[in-house]
LOPAVEX-656832 format. One line per 5 residues: number of its first residue (from 1); their letters; for each residue x, y, z of C-alpha. Coordinates in steps of 0.001 Angstrom, whole numbers, plus 500000, padded with zeros to 6 digits. Example, Ala and Ser with C-alpha at 12.3 -4.5 7.8 and 13.67 -1.06 7.14 Angstrom:
1) as) 512300 495500 507800 ~ 513670 498940 507140
//
This chain:
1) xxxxx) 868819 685968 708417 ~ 870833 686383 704867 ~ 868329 686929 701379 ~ 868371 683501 700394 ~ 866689 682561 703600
6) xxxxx) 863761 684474 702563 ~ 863255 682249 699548 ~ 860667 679905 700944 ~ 856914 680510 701238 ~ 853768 678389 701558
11) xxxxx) 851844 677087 698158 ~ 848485 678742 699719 ~ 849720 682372 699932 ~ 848247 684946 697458 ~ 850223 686756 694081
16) xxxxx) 851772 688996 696549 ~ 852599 686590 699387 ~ 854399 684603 696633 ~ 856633 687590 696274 ~ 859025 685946 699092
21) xxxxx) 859733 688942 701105 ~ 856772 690722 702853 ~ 856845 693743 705658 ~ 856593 690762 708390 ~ 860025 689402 706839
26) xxxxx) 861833 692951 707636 ~ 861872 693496 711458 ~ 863516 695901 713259 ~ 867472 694658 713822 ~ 867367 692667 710867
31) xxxxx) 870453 692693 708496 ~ 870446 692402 704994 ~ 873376 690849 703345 ~ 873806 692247 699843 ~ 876578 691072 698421
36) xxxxx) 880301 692505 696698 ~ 880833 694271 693699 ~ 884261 694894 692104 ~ 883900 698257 690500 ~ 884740 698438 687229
41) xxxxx) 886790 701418 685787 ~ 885172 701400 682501 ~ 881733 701263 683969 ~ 882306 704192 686562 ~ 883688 706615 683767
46) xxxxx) 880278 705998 681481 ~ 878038 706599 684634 ~ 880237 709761 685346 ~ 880397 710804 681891 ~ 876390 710526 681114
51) xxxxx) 874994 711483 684592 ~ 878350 713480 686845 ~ 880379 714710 684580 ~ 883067 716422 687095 ~ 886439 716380 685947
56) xxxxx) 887987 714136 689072 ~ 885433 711262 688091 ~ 886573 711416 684392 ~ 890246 712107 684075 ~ 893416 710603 686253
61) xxxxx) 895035 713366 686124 ~ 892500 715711 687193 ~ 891347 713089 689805 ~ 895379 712559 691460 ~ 895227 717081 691205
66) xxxxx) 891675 716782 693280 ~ 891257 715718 696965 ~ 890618 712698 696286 ~ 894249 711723 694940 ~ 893182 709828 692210
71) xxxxx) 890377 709218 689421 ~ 887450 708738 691805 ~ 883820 707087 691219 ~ 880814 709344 691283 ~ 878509 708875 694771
76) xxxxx) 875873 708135 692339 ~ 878030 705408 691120 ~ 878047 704187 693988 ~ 874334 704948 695237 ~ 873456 702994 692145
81) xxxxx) 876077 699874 692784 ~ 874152 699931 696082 ~ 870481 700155 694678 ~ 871498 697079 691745 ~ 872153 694904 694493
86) xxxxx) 869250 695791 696768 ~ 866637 695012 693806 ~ 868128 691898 693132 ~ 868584 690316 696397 ~ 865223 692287 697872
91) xxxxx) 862872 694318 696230 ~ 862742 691992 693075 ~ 861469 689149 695353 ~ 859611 691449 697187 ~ 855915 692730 697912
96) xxxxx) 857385 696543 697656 ~ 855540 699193 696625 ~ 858306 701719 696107 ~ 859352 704535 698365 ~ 858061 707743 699661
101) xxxxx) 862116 708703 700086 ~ 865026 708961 702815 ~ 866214 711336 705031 ~ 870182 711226 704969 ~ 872933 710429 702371
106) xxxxx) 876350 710473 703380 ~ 879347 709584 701065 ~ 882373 708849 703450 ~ 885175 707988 701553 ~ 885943 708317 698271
111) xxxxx) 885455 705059 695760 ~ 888077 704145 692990 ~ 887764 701531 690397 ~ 889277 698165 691642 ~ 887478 698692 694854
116) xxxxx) 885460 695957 696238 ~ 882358 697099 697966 ~ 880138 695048 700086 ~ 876601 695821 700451 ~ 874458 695915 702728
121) xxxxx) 870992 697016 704852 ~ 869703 697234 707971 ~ 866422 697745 709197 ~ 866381 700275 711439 ~ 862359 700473 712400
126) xxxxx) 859227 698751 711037 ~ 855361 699575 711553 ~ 852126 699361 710213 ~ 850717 702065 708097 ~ 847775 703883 710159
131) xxxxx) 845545 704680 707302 ~ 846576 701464 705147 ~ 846757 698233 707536 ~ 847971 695844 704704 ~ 851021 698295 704114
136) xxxxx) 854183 698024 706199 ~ 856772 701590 706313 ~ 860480 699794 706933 ~ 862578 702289 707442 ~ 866407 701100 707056
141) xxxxx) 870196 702089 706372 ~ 872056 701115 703317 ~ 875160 700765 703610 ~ 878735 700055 701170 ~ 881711 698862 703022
146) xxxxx) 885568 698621 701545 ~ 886656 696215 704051 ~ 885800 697746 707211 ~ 885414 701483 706337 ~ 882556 702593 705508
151) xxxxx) 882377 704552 702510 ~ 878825 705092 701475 ~ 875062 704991 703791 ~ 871924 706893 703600 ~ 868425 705995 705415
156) xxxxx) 865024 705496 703436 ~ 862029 703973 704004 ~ 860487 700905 701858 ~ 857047 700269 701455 ~ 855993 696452 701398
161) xxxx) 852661 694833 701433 ~ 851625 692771 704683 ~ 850633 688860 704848 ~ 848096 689346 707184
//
């Protein structure tokens, strides 16, 4: 089931419930279409410049002299290309109450500007809080594609309020 099919829910439900997507919405196995991004060379050199200012995200020459062979995006660049997407297709029409934080982060590939990325999530596991019955833990992997390789995933878990 893609985003958009999550758009429809019942006049009757509460503020939250109006929210669209609720923990019973994010079952285990469930994929999470997020979208593409083009990224933008302009746009990666600010983020690198204000938040990772290493000289192989800033300069083409120092990035083609680096392992990466050419001017290369920040992860958090990236990370943040991947968390853009998530709000808007998810969390912003969502019941979530944050997160309590992830577990792994793995940057596999280097990104470059021109790159198109696809996004992506899946939901790897899904219960019930024990002490808090109306809050669902979803835990799942984010993930940014450049065609087929994979080039970016971690795992976190989202919080989001129950229905029922």
């Amino acid at each position: 089931m893609d985003a958009v099919a999550f758009r429809s829910v019942p006049s009757e439900f509460s503020y939250y419930d109006q929210r669209v997507i609720a923990f019973e919405d994010l079952p285990a196995g469930r994929i999470i279409p997020l979208g593409e991004v083009v990224v933008d060379r302009n746009e990666m050199v600010d983020f690198a410049t204000k938040f990772d200012p290493q000289p192989f995200h800033l300069d083409e020459e120092a990035g083609r002299n680096s392992i990466f062979g050419g001017l290369s995006a920040s992860g958090w660049y990236t990370a943040s290309l991947w968390m853009r997407s998530w709000v808007d297709k998810v969390l912003s029409n969502s019941t979530s109450q944050g997160s309590p934080g992830g577990r792994e982060l793995s940057w596999l590939a280097p990104v470059y500007a021109g790159d198109t990325l696809t996004f992506s999530a899946e939901v790897l596991s899904a219960r019930r809080s024990k002490t808090r019955p109306t809050l669902g833990l979803v835990e799942f992997a984010g993930m940014a594609h450049r065609g087929d390789e994979l080039v970016y995933k971690f795992v976190a878990t989202g919080m989001f309020t129950t229905r029922t």
